[in-house]
C-alpha positions as CSV (number, residue, x, y, z in Angstrom):
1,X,52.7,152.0,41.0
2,X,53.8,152.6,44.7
3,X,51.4,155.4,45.0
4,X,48.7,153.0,43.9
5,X,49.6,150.0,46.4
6,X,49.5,151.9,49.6
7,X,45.6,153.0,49.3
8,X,44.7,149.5,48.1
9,X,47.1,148.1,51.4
10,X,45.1,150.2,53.7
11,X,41.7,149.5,52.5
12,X,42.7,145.8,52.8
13,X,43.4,146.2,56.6
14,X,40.1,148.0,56.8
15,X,38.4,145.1,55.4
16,X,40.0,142.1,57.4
17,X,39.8,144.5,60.7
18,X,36.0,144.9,60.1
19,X,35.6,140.8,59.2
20,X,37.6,140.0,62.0
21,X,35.0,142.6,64.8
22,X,32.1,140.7,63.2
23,X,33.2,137.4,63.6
24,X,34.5,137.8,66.9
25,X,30.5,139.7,68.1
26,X,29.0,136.9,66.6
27,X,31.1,134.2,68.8
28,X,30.3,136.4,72.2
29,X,26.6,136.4,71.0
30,X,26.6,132.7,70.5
31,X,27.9,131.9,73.9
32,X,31.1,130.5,72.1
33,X,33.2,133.0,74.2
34,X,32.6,134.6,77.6
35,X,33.7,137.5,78.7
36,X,34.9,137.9,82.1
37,X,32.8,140.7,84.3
38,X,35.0,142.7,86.8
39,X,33.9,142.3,90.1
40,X,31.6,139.7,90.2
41,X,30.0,138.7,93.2
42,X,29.8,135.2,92.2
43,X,33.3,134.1,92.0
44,X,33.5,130.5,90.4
45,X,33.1,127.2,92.2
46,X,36.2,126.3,92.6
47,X,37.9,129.3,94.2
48,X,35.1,129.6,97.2
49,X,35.0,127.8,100.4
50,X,32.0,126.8,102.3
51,X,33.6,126.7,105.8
52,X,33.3,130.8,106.8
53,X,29.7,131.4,105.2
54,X,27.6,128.7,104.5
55,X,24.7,130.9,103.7
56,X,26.2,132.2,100.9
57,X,26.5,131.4,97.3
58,X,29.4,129.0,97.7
59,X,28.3,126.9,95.0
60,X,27.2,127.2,91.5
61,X,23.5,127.5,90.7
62,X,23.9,129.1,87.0
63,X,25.8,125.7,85.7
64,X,24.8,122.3,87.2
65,X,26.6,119.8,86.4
66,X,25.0,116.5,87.3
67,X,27.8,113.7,88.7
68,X,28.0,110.5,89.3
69,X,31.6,109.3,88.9
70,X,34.0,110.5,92.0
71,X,36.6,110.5,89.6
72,X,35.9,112.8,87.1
73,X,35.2,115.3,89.7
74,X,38.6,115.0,91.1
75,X,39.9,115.7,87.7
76,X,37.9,118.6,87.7
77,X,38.8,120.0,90.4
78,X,42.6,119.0,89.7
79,X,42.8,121.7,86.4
80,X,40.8,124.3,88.0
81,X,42.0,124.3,91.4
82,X,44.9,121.8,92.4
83,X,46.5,121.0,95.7
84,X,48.7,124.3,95.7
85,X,45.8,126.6,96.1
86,X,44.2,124.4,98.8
87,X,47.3,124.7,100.7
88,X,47.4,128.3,100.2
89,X,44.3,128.3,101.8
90,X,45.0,126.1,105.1
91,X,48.3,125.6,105.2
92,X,51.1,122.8,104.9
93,X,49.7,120.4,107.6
94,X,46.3,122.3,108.0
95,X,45.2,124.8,109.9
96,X,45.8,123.7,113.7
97,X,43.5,124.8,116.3
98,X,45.1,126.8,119.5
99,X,42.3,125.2,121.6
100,X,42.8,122.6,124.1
101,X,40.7,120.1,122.8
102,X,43.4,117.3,122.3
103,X,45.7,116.0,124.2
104,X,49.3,116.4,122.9
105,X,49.9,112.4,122.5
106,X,52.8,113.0,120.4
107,X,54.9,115.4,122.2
108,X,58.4,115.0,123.8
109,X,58.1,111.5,125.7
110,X,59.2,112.6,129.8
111,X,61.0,109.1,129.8
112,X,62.6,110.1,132.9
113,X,59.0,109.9,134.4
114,X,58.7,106.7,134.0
115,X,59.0,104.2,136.9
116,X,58.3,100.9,135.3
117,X,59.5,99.3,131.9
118,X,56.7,96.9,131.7
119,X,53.2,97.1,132.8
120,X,50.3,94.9,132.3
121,X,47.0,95.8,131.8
122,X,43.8,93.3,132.8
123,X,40.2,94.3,131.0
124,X,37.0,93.4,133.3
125,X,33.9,92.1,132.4
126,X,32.2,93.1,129.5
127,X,33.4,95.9,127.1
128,X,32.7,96.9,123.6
129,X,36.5,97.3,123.2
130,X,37.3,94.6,120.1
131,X,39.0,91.6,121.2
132,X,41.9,92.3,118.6
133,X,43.3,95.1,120.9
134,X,44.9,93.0,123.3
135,X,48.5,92.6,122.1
136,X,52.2,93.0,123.5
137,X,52.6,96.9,122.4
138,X,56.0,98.1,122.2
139,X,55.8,101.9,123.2
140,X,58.0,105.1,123.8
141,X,61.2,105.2,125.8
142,X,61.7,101.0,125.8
143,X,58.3,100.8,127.8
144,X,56.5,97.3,126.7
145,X,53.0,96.9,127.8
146,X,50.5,94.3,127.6
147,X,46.9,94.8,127.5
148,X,44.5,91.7,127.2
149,X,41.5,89.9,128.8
150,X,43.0,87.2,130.4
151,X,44.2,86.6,133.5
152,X,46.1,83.7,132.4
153,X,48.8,85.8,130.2
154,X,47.9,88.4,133.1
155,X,47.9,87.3,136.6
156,X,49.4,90.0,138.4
157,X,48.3,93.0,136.5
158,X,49.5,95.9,137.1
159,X,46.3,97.9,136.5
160,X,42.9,97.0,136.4
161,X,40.4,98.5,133.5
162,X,37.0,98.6,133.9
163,X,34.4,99.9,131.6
164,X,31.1,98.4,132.3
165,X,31.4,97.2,135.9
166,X,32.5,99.1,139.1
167,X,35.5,99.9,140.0
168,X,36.6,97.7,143.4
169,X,35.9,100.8,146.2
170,X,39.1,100.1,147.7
171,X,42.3,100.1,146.7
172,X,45.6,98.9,149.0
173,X,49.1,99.9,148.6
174,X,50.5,96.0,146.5
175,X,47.2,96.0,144.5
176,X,46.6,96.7,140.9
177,X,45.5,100.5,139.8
178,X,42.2,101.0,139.1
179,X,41.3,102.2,135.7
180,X,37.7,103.4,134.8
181,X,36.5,104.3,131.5
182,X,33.7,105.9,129.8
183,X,33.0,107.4,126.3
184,X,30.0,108.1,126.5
185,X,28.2,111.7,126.4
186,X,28.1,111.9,130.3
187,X,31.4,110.9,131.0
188,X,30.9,109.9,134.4
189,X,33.6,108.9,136.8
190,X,33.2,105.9,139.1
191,X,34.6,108.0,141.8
192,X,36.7,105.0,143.1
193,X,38.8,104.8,139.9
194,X,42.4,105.8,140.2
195,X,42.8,106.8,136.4
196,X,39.7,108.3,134.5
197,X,39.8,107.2,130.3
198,X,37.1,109.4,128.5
199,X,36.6,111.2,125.1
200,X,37.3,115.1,126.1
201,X,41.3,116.0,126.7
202,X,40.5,117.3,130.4
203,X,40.2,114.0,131.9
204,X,43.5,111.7,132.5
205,X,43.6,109.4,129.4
206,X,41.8,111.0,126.2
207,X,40.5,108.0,123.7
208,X,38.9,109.4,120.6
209,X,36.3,107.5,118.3
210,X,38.9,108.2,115.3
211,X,40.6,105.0,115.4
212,X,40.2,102.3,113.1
213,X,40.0,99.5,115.7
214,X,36.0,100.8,115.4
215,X,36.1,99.3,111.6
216,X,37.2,96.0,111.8
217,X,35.8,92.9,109.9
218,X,34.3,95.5,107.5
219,X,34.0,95.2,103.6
220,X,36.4,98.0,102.0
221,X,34.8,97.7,98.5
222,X,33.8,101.8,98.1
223,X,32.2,102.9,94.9
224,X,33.9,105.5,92.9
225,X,29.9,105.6,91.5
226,X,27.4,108.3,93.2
227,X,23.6,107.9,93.2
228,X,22.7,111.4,91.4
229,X,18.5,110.7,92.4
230,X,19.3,109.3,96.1
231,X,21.6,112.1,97.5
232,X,21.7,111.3,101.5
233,X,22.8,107.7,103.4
234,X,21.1,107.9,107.2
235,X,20.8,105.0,109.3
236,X,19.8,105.2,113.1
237,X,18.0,102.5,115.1
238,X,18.1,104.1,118.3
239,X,15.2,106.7,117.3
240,X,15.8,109.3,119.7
241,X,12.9,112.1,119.7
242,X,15.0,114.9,119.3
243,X,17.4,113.4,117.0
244,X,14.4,111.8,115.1
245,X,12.5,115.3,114.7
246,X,15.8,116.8,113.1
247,X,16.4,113.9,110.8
248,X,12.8,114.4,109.5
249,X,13.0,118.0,108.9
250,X,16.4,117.4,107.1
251,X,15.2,114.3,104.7
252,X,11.9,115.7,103.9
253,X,13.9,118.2,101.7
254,X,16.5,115.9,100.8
255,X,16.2,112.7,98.1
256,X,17.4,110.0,100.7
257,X,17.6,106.6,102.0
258,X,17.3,105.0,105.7
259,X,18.6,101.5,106.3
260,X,17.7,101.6,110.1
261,X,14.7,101.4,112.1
262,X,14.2,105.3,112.0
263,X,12.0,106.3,109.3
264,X,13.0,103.5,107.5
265,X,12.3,104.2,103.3
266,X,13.8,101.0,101.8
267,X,11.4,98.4,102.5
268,X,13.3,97.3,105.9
269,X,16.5,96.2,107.3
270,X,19.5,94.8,105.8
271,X,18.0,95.9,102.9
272,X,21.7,97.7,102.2
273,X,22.5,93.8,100.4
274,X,20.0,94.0,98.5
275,X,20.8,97.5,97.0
276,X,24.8,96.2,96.7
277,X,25.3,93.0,96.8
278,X,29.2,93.9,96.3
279,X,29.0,95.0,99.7
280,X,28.5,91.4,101.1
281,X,31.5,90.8,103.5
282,X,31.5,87.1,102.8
283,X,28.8,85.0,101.4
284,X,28.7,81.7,103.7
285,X,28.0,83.9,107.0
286,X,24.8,85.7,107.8
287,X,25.5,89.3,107.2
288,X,25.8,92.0,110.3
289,X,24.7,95.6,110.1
290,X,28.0,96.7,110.5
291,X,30.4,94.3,108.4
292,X,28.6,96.3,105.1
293,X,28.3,99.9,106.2
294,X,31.3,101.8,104.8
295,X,30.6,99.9,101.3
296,X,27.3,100.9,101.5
297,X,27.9,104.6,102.6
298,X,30.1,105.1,99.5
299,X,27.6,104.3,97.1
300,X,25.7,108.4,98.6
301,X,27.1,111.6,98.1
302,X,26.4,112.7,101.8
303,X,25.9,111.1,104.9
304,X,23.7,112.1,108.2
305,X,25.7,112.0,110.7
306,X,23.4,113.1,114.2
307,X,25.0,112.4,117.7
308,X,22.9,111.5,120.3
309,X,23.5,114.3,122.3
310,X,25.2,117.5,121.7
311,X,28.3,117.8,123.7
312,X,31.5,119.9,123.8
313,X,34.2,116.8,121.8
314,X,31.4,114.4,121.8
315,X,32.7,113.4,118.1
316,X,31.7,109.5,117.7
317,X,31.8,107.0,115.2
318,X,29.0,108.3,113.5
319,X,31.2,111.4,111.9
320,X,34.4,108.8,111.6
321,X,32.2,106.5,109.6
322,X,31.5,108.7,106.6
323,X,34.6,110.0,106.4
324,X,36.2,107.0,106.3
325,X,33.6,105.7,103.8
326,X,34.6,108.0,101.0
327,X,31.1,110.4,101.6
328,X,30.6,114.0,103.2
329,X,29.2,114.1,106.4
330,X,26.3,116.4,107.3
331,X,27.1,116.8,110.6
332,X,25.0,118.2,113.6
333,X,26.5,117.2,117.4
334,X,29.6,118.6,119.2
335,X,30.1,122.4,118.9
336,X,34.0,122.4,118.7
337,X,34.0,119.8,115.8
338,X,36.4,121.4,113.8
339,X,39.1,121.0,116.3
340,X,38.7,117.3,115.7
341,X,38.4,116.8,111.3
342,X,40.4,117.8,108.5
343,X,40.2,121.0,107.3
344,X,37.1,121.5,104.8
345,X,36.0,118.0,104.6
346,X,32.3,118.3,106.5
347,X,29.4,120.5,106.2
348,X,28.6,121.6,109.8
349,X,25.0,121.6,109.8
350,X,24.6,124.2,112.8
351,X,26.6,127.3,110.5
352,X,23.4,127.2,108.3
353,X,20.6,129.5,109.4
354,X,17.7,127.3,108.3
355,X,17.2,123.8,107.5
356,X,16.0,125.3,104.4
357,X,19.2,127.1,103.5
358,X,21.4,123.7,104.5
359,X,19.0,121.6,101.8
360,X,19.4,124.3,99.5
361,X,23.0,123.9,99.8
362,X,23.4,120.0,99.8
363,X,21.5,120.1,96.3
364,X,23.6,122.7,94.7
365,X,26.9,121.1,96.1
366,X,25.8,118.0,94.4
367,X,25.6,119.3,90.9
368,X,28.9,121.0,91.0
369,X,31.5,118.7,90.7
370,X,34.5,121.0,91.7
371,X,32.8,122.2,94.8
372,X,32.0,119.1,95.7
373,X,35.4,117.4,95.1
374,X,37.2,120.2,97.5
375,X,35.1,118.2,100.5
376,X,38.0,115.2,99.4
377,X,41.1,117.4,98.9
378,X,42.2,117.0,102.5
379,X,42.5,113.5,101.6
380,X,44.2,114.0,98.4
381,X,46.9,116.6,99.6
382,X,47.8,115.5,102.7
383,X,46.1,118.5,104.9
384,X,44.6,116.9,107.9
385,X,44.6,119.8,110.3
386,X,44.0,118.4,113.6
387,X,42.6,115.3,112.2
388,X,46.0,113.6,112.3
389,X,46.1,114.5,116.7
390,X,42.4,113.4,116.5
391,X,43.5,110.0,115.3
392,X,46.7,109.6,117.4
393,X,44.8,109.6,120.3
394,X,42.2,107.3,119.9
395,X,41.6,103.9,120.8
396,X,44.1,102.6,118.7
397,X,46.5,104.1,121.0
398,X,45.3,104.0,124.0
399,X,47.5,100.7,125.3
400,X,50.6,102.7,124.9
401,X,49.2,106.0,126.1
402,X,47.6,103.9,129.3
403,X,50.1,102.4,130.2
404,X,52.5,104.8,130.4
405,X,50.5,106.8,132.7
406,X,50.7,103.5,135.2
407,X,54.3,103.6,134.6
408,X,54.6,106.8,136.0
409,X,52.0,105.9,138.9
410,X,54.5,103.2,139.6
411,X,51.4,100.7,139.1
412,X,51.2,98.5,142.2
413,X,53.6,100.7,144.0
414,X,51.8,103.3,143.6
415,X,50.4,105.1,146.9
416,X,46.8,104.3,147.7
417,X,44.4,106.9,148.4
């Protein structure tokens, strides 16, 4: 009996050996089960990064995978790649840059240095600086410092800040400091002005466009929902040639939508409401261009961002605004951008070789969920990179950061030149 079992035993192994090889070709063949090929040189989605070589195949092109919902892509990208490996990848707090393209606004307070414990600071004449900035600011090392409008709460300011208007050509030795500011590209100095506010680090008071003072009285409604036909949101009024030209070449490649005067494709302006009417700020008031923008932005899965003129820090509003707005900016402007936004949250339009390759890129990005989720990580795990410096030294903080330099100048005591 035993010599007859161990035959039958092995023949039976034989049998569910050979059942088990067929079943297991027939799955591969199918497409039920992939096998993975060493060596590959396209690496899934979600391990790549578009920020070193945007010419490459960063993205899936095999698998699209049409989107609409914000959320399911972060899912996505939450079981295949996580916050961990993004970490890895820039580190902690992000990868910080070594350049000096921001000014260290948070570093050890020199209270020693400072002269005065209260200073007062009178706006002149016109300025696009929002009424709601003028406040009684408590600031580093017990220094209180009021900046407002009027010379009523303000009679005997201690500095004087101009924007708009020229600065007084002299200044004596009892009078208030003369402060000039300018963020625009050009950055041009009064040349009376005895502190200079502008947008690069090199000049005396840096003031980013980062802050949120530049979004007030805005609707915050943003859509978790992305249109999948209209990929792009662009709106420009001022239709600058060069600006315009690029926009074109960009848009004719690109499903898109212009709410501006600039090759305007919806029919006309404010024609944002009538696309979302859940972006109306508040029914009883006649709506503004800018009290609907963010909610509109949201609704696209990329947003044109174009500066008017291509500057070293130039990095407006423009950029800000899509970020803020939930979308990824397409960004062409200020060469050292990077030093100013989170790590791996915009697609620098000047690392792409062709306007072709960039289009090519924005379409495959937005049928790959995972790839296109990575663009919010930053966001989602806390790794701003210099973003976090960008926004500490914008406008928002500017009062504070102002006014102790006029502390230090000993404001009306201070020498005249």
């Amino acid at each position: 009996m035993v010599s007859l079992a161990m035959p039958l035993k092995s023949i039976n192994s034989i049998s569910v050996a050979l059942m088990l090889g067929f079943v297991l070709v027939v799955l591969v063949f199918s497409g039920f089960l992939e096998i993975p090929i060493a060596n590959s040189s396209n690496p899934p989605s979600s391990t790549r990064f578009q920020d070193s070589s945007p010419d490459s195949d960063s993205v899936s092109k095999s698998k699209q995978d049409p989107f609409w919902d914000l959320f399911s892509a972060f899912r996505k990208w939450d079981s295949q790649v996580g916050c961990a490996q993004f970490r890895e990848k820039y580190g902690k707090n992000g990868s910080f840059s070594s350049s000096s393209s921001l000014q260290d606004v948070d570093g050890k307070a020199e209270c020693s240095a400072l002269k005065m414990d209260h200073v007062s600071v009178l706006v002149k004449g016109w300025t696009w600086i929002p009424d709601n900035l003028d406040n009684l600011y408590s600031c580093r090392c017990g220094l209180s410092c009021l900046w407002t409008k009027s010379s009523v709460l303000a009679d005997k300011p201690d500095a004087l800040l101009f924007e708009t208007t020229t600065t007084p050509f002299q200044r004596h030795q009892g009078e208030p400091l003369r402060v000039y500011m300018d963020l625009e590209a050009g950055r041009k100095r009064s040349g009376n002005e005895d502190i200079f506010i502008s947008y690069h680090a090199k000049d005396d008071v840096q003031s980013t466009y980062a802050g949120a003072l530049f979004h007030n009285n805005r609707n915050y409604h943003l859509s978790q929902h992305k249109n999948n036909d209209t990929l792009v949101y662009w709106s420009s009024s001022r239709c600058l040639p060069e600006r315009n030209h690029l926009a074109k070449r960009i848009l004719s490649l690109l499903p898109y939508h212009s709410f501006g005067k600039c090759l305007n494709n919806v029919g006309g302006l404010d024609m944002a409401l009538s696309l979302y009417p859940e972006c109306t700020k508040d029914a009883g008031e006649a709506p503004k261009w800018w009290d609907h923008l963010h909610c509109a932005m949201s609704n696209y899965k990329f947003v044109l961002a174009i500066e008017n003129t291509k500057t070293e820090s130039y990095v407006t509003e423009k950029l800000f605004y899509a970020l803020d707005s939930g979308a990824v900016p397409i960004y062409f402007g200020a060469p050292n951008v990077w030093d100013f936004v989170p790590p791996h949250s915009i697609i620098d339009g000047s690392k792409f070789s062709s306007i072709e390759k960039l289009a090519s890129y924005v379409k495959a990005l937005a049928n790959d969920p995972v790839a296109y989720a990575e663009y919010h990580a930053w966001r989602r795990c806390g790794v701003l990179g210099n973003y976090g410096r960008t926004r500490a030294a914008s406008l928002d903080t500017l009062p504070c950061r102002l006014c102790e330099v006029v502390s230090r100048k000993n404001g009306r005591n201070a020498r005249s030149l």
